[in-house]
N, C-alpha and C positions, 0 to 999 in steps of 0.2 A: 504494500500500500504506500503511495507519496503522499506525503507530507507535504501542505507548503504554509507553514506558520508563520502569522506578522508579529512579528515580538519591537516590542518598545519598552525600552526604561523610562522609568519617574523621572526627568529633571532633576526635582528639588528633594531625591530622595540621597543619600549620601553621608559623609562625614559633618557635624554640627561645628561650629568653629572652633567649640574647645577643644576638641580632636583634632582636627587641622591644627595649631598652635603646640601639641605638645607632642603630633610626629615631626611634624616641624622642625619644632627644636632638636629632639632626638638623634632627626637625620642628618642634622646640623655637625653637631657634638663627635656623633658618629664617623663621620666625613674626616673629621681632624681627628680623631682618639683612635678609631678603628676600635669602640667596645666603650660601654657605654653601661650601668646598672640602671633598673629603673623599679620602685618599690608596685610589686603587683601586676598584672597584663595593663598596658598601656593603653590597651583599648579592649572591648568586651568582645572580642572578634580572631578565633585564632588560626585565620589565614593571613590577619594583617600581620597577629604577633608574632608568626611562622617569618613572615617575610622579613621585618626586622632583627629577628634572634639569625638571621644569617648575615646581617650586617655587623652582628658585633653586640645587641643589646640581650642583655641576662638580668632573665628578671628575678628578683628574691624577695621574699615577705620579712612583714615587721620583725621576726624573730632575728631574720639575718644580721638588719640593719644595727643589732645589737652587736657582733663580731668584725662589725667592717670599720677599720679605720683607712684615714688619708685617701679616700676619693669620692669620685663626682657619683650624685644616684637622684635620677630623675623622680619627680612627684606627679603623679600623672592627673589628668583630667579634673577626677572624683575627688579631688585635695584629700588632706591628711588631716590627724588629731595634733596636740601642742604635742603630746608626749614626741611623737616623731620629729621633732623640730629641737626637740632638749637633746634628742638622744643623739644626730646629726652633730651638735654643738660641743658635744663632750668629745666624739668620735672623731672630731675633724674630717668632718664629711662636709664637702661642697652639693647645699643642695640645690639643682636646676629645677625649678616649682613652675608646674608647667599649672596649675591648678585653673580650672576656667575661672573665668572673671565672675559668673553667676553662682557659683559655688561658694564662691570665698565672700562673694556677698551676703552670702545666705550666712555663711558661719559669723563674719560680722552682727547680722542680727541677731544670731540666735543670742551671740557672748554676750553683746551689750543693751538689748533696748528690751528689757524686759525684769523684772522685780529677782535679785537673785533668789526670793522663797517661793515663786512663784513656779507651779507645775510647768512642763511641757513635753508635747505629746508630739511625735515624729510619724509621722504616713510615709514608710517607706520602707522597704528591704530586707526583713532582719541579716544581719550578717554582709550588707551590701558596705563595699568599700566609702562611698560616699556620705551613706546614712554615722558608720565609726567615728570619720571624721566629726559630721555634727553634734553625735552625740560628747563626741573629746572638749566641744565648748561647751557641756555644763558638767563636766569632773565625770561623765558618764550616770549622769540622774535621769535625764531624760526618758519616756518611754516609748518604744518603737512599737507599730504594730501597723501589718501589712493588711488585717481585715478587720472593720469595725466589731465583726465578732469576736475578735480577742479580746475585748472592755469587757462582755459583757459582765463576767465575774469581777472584776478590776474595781477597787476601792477608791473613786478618781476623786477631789477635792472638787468644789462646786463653780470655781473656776478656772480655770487654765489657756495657755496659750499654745494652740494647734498652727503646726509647719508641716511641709510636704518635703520631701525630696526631689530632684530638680527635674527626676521624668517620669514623674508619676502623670496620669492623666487628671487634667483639669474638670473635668464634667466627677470623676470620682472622688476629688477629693470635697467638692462643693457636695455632694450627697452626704458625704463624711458628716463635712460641717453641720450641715440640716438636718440628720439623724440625730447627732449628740447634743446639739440645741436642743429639738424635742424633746430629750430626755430628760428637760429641764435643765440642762449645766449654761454656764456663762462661757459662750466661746471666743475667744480673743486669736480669729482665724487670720496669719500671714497665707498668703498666696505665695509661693516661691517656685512655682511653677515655671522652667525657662520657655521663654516664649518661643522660642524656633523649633523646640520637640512638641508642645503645644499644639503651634499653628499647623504641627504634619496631620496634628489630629484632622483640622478642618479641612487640609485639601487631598487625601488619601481618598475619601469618601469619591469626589466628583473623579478620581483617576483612576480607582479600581471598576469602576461602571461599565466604564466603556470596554471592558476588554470581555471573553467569553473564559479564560482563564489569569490568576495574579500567583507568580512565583515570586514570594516573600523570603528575600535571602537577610539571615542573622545571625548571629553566635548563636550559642545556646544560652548565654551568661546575660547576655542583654538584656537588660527590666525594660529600657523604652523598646527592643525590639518585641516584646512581648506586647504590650500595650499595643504599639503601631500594627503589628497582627492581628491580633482581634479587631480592631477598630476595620481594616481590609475584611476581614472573612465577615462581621457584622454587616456590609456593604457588600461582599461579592462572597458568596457562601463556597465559591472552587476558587477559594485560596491555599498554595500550600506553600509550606515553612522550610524550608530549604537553608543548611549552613554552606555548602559549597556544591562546586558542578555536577560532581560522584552524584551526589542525592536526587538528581535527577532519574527520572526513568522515562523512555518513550509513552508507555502504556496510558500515563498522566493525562496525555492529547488528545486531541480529534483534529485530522488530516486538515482541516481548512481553519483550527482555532485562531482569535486575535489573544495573544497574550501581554500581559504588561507584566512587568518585575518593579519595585520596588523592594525598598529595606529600611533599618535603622538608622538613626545617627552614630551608630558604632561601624556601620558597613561600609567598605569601602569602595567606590565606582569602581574601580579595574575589577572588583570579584563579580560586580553585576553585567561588567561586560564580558567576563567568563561564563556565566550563564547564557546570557545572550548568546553569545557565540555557537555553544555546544546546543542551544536547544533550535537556531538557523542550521543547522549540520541532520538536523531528522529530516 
């Protein structure tokens, strides 16, 4: 049977700018050092990290950064807590802090604009690199929790101040708000939503439409890839979740399908033009 599939990529689908910004530098560093540390995968993607760990970058976790003196160790995207910042300073580690701009905003608010007795409740990840960090500005008091149903037993004081992590979706965390409001508490809700994973929410909808199949290529490690998946299969119900080319299968198609691909803000355009590629070859 021929095949003859019109495949089109998202545009505006791709790396977010804190990504760009902190392979960037990487590749920078890399370029002159020939090897490079960088605390944790540098992106939630490990085709990208594959393709960097052969230029020279090794990654190691917070436990490492305790053994390592006299050199450079990238801080990637998702920022860091203070302790990694004390522990750099004792180590004489040069740190290149690659941390998005929106991130470290957020940890500013979290540190300073709010009563230090004052509750605060985190919408985000347990165990996600970025939520450690936020929780590291309040001594680790903070409470995470990834589904309103984790409260429901939870002894929460009658008012508190509710944040999100930076790619949670926006529509879920305003339901958040509006459930635990009903439940009589005083909610003192930040938005910290980054607006360019956000607004994928809004235009994923109008570009999964048009196609009769959407290959949704992401890590597996990705919270906003997760998120920006459902919100596709919500709109196009033959969505599939794909981390690289292999995962494809012909069987997936129909000989005259229109497909579209999209991804994350963790993915990166060269892996969706690997897709593309292989699935124009059926």
């Amino acid at each position: 049977m021929k095949y003859n599939l019109k495949v089109t990529i998202d545009s505006d689908s791709g790396f977010c700018f804190g990504v760009v910004y902190a392979i960037d530098m990487a590749e920078e560093i890399l370029a002159e050092d020939g090897y490079l540390y960088c605390l944790g995968d540098i992106v939630h993607n490990d085709e990208e990290v594959e393709r960097l760990k052969l230029k020279g970058l090794r990654i190691i976790e917070n436990e490492d950064l305790k053994n390592l003196h006299n050199e450079k160790v990238l801080i990637r995207a998702h920022g860091e807590a203070p302790e990694t910042y004390r522990t750099a300073l004792e180590n004489n580690i040069m740190l290149i802090d690659a941390s998005c701009p929106v991130v470290l905003k957020l940890q500013n608010r979290i540190k300073t604009t709010h009563d230090a007795k004052e509750k605060v409740l985190i919408f985000g990840k347990h165990g996600h690199a970025e939520v450690i960090g936020l929780q590291g500005q309040t001594n680790n008091e903070a409470l995470v929790f990834q589904d309103i149903a984790e409260l429901d037993n939870v002894d929460l004081p009658s008012s508190f101040t509710l944040y999100s992590q930076t790619t949670k979706s926006t529509d879920k965390f305003y339901e958040i708000k509006n459930q635990l409001i009903e439940r009589g508490y005083d909610v003192k809700a930040n938005d910290t939503i980054c607006r360019q994973v956000s607004n994928r929410d809004k235009d994923l909808p109008a570009f999964v439409k048009h196609f009769d199949k959407i290959v949704f290529v992401s890590g597996k490690k990705s919270s906003n890839g997760k998120v920006l998946y459902e919100v596709c299969r919500k709109n196009n119900p033959a969505t599939y979740f794909i981390s690289k080319p292999d995962d494809l299968e012909k069987i997936m198609f129909n000989p005259e399908d229109k497909i579209g691909i999209c991804g994350a803000t963790s993915t990166p355009m060269w892996l969706m033009e690997q897709v593309k590629g292989v699935l124009e070859t059926y």
